[in-house]
N, C-alpha and C positions, 0 to 999 in steps of 0.2 A: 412458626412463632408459637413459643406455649401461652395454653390456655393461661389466660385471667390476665394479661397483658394488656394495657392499650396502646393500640398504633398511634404515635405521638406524627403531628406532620413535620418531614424534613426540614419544611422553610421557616419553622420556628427555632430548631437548632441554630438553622444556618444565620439567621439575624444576630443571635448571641456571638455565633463565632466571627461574622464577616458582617462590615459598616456598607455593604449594599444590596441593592432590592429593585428586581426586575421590574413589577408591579407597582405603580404609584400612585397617590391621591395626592393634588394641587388643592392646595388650601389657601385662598385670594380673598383678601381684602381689600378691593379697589380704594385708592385715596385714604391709606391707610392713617396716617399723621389728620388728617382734617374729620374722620370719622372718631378719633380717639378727642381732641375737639371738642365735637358735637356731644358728645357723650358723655362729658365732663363738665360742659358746662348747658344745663337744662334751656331748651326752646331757643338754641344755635340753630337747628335744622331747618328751623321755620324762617328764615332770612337768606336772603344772597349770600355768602357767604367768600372771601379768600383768604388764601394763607401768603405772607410775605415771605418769599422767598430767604434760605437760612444765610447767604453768604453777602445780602445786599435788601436794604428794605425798601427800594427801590421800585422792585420789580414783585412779580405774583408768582407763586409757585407753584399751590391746588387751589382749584377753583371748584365749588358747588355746583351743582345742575341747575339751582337756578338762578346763580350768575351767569352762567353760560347762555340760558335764556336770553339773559338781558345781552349778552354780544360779548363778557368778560373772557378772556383767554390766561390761559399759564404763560408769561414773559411777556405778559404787558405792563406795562410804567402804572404805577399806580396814579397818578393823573390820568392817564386814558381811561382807567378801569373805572374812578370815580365820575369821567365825562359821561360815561356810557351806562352807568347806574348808581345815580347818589345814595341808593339805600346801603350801599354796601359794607359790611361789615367786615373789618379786617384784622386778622390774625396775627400775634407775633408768633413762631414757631420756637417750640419745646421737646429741641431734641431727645433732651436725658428723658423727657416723660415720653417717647413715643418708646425708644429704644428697652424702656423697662416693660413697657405694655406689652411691646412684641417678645422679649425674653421672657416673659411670664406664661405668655401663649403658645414658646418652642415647649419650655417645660409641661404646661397640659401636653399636647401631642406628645412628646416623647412618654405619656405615657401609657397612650396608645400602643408607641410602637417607638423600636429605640431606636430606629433609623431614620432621622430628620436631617434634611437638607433645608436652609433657608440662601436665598437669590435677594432677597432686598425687603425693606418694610412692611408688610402684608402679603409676602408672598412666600408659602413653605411647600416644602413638599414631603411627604411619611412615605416611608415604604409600607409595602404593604403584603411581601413575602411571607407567608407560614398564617397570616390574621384570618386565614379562611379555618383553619381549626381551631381558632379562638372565638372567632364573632359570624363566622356563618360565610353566605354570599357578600359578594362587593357591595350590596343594598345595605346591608346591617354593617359592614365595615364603616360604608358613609355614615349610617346613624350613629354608630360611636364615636364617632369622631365629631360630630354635632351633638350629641350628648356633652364630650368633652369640650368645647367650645362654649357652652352653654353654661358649663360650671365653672371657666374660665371668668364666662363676663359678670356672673355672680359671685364671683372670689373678688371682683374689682368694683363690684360696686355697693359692699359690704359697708358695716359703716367706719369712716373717716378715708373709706377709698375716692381715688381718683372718678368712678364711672356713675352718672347719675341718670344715664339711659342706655337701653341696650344698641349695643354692634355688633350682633349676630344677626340680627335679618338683611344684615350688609354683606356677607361674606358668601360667596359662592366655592363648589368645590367637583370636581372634576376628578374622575377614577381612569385608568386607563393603561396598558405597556408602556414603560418609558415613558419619560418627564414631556417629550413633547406631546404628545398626544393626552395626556392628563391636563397639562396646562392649554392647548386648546378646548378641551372641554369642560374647563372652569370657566375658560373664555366667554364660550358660549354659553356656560347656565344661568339662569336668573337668579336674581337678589333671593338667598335663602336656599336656594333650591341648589341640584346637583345632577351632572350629567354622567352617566357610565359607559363607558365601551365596553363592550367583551372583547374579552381577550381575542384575536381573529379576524375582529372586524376594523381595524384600523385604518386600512387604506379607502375601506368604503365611507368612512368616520370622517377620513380628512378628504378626500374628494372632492367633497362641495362646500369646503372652507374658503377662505377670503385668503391672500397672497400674503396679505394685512398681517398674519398670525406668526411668518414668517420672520426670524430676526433678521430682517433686512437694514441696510442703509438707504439715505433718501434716491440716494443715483438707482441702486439696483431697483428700487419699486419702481421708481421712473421707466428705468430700460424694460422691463417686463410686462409693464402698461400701455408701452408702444409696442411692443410686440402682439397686445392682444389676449395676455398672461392673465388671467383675475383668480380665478380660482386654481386650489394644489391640484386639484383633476388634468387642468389642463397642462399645467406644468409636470405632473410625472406623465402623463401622457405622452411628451416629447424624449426622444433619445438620449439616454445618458450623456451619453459623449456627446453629442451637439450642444448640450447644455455647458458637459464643459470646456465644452471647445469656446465657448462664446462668454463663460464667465471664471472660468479658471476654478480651481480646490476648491473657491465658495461655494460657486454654482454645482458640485457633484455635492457636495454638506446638503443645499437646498435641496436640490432633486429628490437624494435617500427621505429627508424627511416629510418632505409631500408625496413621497410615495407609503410612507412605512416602512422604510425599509431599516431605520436606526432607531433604536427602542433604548436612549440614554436610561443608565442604573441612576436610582438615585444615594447620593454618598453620603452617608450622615459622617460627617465632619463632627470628629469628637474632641473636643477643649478642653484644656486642661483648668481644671476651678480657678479663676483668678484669687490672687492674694489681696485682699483687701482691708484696707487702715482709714478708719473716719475719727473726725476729732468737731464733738458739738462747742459750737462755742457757749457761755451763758449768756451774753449780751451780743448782740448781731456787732458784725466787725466792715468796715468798713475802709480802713488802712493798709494799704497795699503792704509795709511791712511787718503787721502782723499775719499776713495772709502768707507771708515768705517763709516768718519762720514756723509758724505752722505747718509747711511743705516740708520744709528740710527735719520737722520731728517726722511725720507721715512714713515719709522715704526711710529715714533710719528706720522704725518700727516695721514697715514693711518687709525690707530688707534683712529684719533677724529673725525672719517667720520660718521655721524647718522645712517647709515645702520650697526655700527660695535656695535652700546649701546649695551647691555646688552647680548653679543654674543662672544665666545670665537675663537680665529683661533685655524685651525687644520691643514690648511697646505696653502704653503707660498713659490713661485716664486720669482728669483729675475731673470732679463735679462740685460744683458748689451749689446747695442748695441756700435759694437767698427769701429776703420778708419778699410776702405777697404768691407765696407758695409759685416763684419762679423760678428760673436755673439757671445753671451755666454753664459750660462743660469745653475742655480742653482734652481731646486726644491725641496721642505722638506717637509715631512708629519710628524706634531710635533706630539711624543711620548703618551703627555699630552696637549690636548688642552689649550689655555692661553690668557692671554690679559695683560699679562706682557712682556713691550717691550726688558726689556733683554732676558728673554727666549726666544723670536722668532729670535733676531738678533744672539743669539749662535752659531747654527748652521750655517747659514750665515757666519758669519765670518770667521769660522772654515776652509767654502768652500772657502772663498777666499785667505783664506793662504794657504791650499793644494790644492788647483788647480784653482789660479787666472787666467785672463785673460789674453790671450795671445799679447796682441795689448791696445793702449791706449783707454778708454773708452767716447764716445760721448754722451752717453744717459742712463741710471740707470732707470730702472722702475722696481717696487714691485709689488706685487700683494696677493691679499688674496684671496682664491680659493676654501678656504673649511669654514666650521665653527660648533661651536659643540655650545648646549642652555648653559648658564649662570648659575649662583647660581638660586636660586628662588626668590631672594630679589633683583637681576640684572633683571630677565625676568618680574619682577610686575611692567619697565620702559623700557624695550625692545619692539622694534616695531616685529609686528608678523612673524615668522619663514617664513610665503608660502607667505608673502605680493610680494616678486621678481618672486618666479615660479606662483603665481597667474597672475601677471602681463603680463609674456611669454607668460601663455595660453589667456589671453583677446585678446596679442595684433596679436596670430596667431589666434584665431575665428573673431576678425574683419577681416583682410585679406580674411579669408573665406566668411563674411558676404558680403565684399564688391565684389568678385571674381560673384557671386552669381545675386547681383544687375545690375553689367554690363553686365550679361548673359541675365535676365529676364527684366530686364529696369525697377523695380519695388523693394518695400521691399518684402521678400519673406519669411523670419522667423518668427517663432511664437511659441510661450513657450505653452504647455500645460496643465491648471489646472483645479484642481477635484470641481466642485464646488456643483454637486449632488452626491454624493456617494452613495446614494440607490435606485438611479435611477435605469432601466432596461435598459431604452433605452440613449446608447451612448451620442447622442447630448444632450442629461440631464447633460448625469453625468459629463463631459469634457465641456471645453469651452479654446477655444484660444486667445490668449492674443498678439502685437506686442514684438517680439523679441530683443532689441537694444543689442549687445554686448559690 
């Protein structure tokens, strides 16, 4: 390689070009929805606390620590939960505002690193391929990524934001090969803190794990607890084959990953920008048919957005923000993809006849969030399908590009191409080129 070059690390290219990564950090938010909550609404935390369940207000859904104290469980009757502690304070749940909080928390990370995978409400996962030429050791990887977290909950609790106490000393995070073994070691780490595997030590790591960690159903923890099973030690400890001789495809899944032996990529699933049409009211509304045909302008206007030519929806949000800074939210995953505005508004309507808003509404926004390709005679004037997740990765490899430059005070990238190929000798066959992303 000639002089005054710098050796760029491969795993940073390869992030830009390929949506997976061998190396992962789990970034957990235990009881994600009742900590957003506590956080929003000042000295929650200092009470018992549950959230009502979203499909039935019936029943409990997250429980605080010290409801559970008091004997409170998830999917008890709310009459049980008040027999067993009258202090208790109960929650309605606010989907649209957790669902924003967590989207706002993928966006920090990703700019970390453009490979995010998220699994459910407080639980993501970054890759973390090529971040050792960016940020150093796995140690300094986790602190940027708690840096980042850090300026996430200061970006939320700015003023007229949702966050009026922090939750970040709630989140724990876990470095490791493979999503399993990073999300057991998030498992394990304490509030704030973070736990690392090196790379290697995996099997030693999960050894003297709980079964617990395991995506089991309730039969198979059963069966494996009469056999004597508690920890992945003793369960990779038994023979492949007898395991699954006795539990079938599942039980060889289980084995490999109590042993170490499957070291899931993590996928950053790239999304294409949704299209999105809001319309404020000036007087809160509360009349189901002007909420109608407010829908049916939304949908037209959505619909003649250029990112939507030659592109069918497949599934389709609506939010109402209503007085008393509450919500409401209806989403559809249409049967048949379409770009006919009455089939999309169907549904829709349907939801606000059986289960309108409870409160008069301030603000209506749509959203389009999926989409499926066109005819073939739509797609021969449709703009191209990856042109939005091309865009996402450009604009996180500049970030890197730039993360990079302020480190070395220099451009430091460089593209490699073949311009001797039957050369012998390297600097023949290769020649570097400046890199711009």
């Amino acid at each position: 390689m000639a002089s005054g070059y710098i050796r760029v690390p491969l795993g940073l290219l390869s992030m830009s070009l390929s949506s997976t990564s061998s190396l992962a950090a789990c970034v957990w938010i235990p009881l994600f929805p009742l900590r957003c909550e506590e956080a929003r609404h000042a000295g929650l935390a200092a009470y018992p606390t549950a959230m009502l369940a979203p499909d039935t207000t019936r029943k409990l859904w997250q429980v605080s620590s010290l409801a559970r104290h008091a004997g409170v469980k998830p999917g008890m009757t709310v009459s049980q939960a008040i027999g067993l502690c009258p202090t208790l304070r109960l929650i309605e749940p606010d989907p649209v505002h957790y669902d924003d909080c967590f989207a706002r928390l993928l966006a920090a990370l990703n700019e970390i690193s453009p490979v995010i995978e998220s699994r459910e409400l407080g639980l993501a996962y970054v890759g973390c391929d090529g971040l050792e030429g960016i940020f150093g050791s796995p140690g300094t990887i986790v602190d940027a990524i708690r840096g980042m977290m850090e300026r996430w909950n200061d970006g939320m609790s700015g003023a007229g934001s949702p966050f009026h106490r922090s939750i970040v000393p709630t989140f724990r995070v876990g470095f490791g090969l493979g999503k399993f073994t990073a999300w057991v070691a998030a498992s394990r780490a304490k509030p704030g803190e973070a736990v690392i595997v090196p790379v290697g030590a995996e099997e030693k790591f999960l050894a003297s794990q709980p079964i617990s960690v395991l995506p089991l159903d309730t039969d198979t923890h059963r069966r494996l607890r009469q056999l004597g099973i508690r920890s992945l030690g003793a369960l990779a400890a038994l023979p492949e084959e007898a395991v699954t001789a006795q539990f079938g495809a599942m039980g060889r899944r289980l084995w490999r990953l109590a042993a170490g032996r499957i070291a899931e990529p993590v996928e950053g699933r790239i999304a294409p920008e949704p299209i999105v049409a809001a319309l404020t009211f000036f007087t809160p509304v509360g009349e189901r048919e002007l909420l109608v045909h407010a829908l049916d302008q939304l949908i037209g206007r959505a619909l003649k957005h250029p990112r939507r030519i030659g592109w069918r929806v497949h599934a389709v949000r609506l939010r109402a923000d209503l007085e008393g800074s509450s919500s409401w939210l209806a989403a559809i995953l249409l049967k048949d993809p379409t770009a006919d505005g009455g089939c999309i508004a169907a549904p829709l309507k349907t939801r606000l006849e059986q289960a309108p808003p409870t409160g008069a509404v301030e603000r209506l926004v749509l959203e389009f969030t999926a989409f499926s390709p066109g005819t073939t005679e739509l797609q021969l004037f449709a703009r191209d399908a990856q042109a939005a997740a091309r865009a996402g990765q450009q604009r996180a490899l500049q970030c890197a590009a730039r993360e990079i430059r302020m480190r070395v005070k220099r451009a430091s990238l460089y593209h490699v191409i073949e311009v001797q190929p039957w050369s012998r000798l390297p600097e023949r066959r290769y020649a570097l080129i400046d890199f711009e992303p």
